[in-house]
C-alpha positions as CSV (number, residue, x, y, z in Angstrom):
1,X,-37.8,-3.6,135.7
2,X,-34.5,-2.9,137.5
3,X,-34.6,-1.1,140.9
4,X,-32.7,3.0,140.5
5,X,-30.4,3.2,143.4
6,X,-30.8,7.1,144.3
7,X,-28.1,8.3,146.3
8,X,-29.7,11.3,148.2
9,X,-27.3,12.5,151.1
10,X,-23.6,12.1,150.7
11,X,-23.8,10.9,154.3
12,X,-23.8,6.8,154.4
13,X,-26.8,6.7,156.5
14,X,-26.8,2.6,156.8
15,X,-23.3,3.5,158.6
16,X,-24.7,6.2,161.0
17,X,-27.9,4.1,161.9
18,X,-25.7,1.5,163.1
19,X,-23.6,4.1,165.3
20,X,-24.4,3.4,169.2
21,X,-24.2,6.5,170.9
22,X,-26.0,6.4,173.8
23,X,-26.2,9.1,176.7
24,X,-22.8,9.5,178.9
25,X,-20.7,8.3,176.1
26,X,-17.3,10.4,175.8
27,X,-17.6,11.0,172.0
28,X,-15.5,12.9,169.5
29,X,-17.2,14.7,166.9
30,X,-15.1,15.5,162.9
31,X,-16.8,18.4,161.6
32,X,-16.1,20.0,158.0
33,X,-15.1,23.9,158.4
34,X,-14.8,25.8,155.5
35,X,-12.1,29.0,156.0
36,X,-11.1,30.8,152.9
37,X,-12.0,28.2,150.2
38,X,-10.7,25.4,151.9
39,X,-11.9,22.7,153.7
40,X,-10.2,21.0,157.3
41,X,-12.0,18.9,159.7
42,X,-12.3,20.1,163.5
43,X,-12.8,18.0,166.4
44,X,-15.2,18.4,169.5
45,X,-14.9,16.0,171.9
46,X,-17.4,15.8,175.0
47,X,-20.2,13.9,176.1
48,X,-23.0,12.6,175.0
49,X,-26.5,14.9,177.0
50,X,-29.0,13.1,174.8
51,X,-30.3,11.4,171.9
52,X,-33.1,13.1,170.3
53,X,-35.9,11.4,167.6
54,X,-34.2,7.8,167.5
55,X,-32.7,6.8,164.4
56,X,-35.0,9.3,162.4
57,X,-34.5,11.3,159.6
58,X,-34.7,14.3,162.1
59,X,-32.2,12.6,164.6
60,X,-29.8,14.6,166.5
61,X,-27.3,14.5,169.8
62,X,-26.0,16.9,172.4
63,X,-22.7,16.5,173.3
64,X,-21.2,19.0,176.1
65,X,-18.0,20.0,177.3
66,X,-16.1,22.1,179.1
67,X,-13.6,24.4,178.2
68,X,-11.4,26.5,180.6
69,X,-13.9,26.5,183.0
70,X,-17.1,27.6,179.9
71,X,-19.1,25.0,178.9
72,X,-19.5,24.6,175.4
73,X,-22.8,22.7,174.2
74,X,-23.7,21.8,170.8
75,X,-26.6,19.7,169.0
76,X,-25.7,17.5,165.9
77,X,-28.0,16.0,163.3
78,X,-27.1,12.5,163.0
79,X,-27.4,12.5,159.1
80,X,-25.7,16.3,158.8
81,X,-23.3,16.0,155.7
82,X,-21.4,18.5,157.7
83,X,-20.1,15.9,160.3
84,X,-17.3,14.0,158.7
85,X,-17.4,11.2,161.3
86,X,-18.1,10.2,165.5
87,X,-15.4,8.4,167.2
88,X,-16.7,6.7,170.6
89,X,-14.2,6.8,173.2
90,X,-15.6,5.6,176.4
91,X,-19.1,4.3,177.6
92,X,-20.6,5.4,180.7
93,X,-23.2,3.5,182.4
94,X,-26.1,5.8,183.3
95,X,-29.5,5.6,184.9
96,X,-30.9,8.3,182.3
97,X,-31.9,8.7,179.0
98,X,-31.4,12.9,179.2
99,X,-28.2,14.1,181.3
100,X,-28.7,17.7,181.3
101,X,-28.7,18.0,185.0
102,X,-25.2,17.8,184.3
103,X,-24.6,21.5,183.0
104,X,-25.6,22.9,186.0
105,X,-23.8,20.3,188.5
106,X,-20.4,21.7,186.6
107,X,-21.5,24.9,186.6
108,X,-21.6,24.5,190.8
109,X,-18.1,23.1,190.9
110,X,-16.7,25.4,188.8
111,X,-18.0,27.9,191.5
112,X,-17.0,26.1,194.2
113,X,-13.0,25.8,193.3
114,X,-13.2,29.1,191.9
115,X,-14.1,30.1,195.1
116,X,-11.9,27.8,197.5
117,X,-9.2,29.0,194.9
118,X,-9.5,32.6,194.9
119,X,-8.3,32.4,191.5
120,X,-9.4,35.6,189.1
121,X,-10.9,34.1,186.2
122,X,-9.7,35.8,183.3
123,X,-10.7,39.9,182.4
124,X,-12.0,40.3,185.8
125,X,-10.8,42.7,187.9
126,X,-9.4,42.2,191.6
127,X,-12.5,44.9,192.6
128,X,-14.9,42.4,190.9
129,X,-13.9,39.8,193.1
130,X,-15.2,41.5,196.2
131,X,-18.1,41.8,194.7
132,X,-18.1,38.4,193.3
133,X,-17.6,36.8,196.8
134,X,-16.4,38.9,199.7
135,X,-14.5,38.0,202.1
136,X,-15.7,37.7,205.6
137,X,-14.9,39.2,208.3
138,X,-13.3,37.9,211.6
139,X,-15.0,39.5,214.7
140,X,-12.7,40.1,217.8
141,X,-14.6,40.0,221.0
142,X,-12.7,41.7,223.8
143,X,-13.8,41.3,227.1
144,X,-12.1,43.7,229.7
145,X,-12.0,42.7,233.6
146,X,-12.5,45.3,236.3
147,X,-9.6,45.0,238.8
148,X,-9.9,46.7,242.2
């Protein structure tokens, strides 16, 4: 009796098992969007936060980045039929397996140049920005001498 090759997911899952993403790789992400009727493929590009459930049925990856000074974070499933394909672009070498610490250590430099800056990030108000980090003041000291 002959074997029935099923086909069950239009995703070639042999093809995604063998992708190597690993955490701090730069990746860029082709996902199918569907706008009135049609069909067109949008990119994401960011890096890779952390691989979750191996090469599972379940799988799926974070990928962050930032955009004008947001950051943007979104979890894929490795088999989604959605995602038309995952281009690695660069490989970073890191010492862990989960980078979220990273979200908040962008988060701080944002802050900090926004604040070295003084720029207005956009639809604030300049009376916001008092608020958001006011300025300090300059104390004079004056000392007056008693001449007789």
């Amino acid at each position: 009796m002959q074997p029935i090759n099923i086909k069950f997911s239009p995703v070639n899952i042999e093809e995604r098992k063998k992708l190597d993403i690993r955490s701090g790789d730069t990746v860029r992400v082709y996902s199918k969007i569907e706008e009135k009727g049609k069909t067109r493929l949008q990119a994401f590009e960011g890096m890779v936060l952390g691989l979750k459930h191996g090469k599972q049925s379940g799988a799926t990856f974070t990928v962050y980045k930032v955009t004008s000074g947001v950051g943007v974070e979104k979890v894929y499933p490795l088999y989604s039929p959605v995602i038309d394909k995952i281009e690695i672009l660069r490989r970073a070498k890191v010492r862990r397996s989960k980078l979220y610490y990273i979200t908040e250590k962008v988060a701080r430099e944002v802050r900090r140049k926004m604040k070295h800056s003084r720029a207005l990030p956009q639809g604030v108000p300049e009376e916001a920005l008092e608020v958001m980090a006011p300025e300090e003041e300059v104390v004079t000291a004056t000392t007056e001498t008693k001449s007789e």
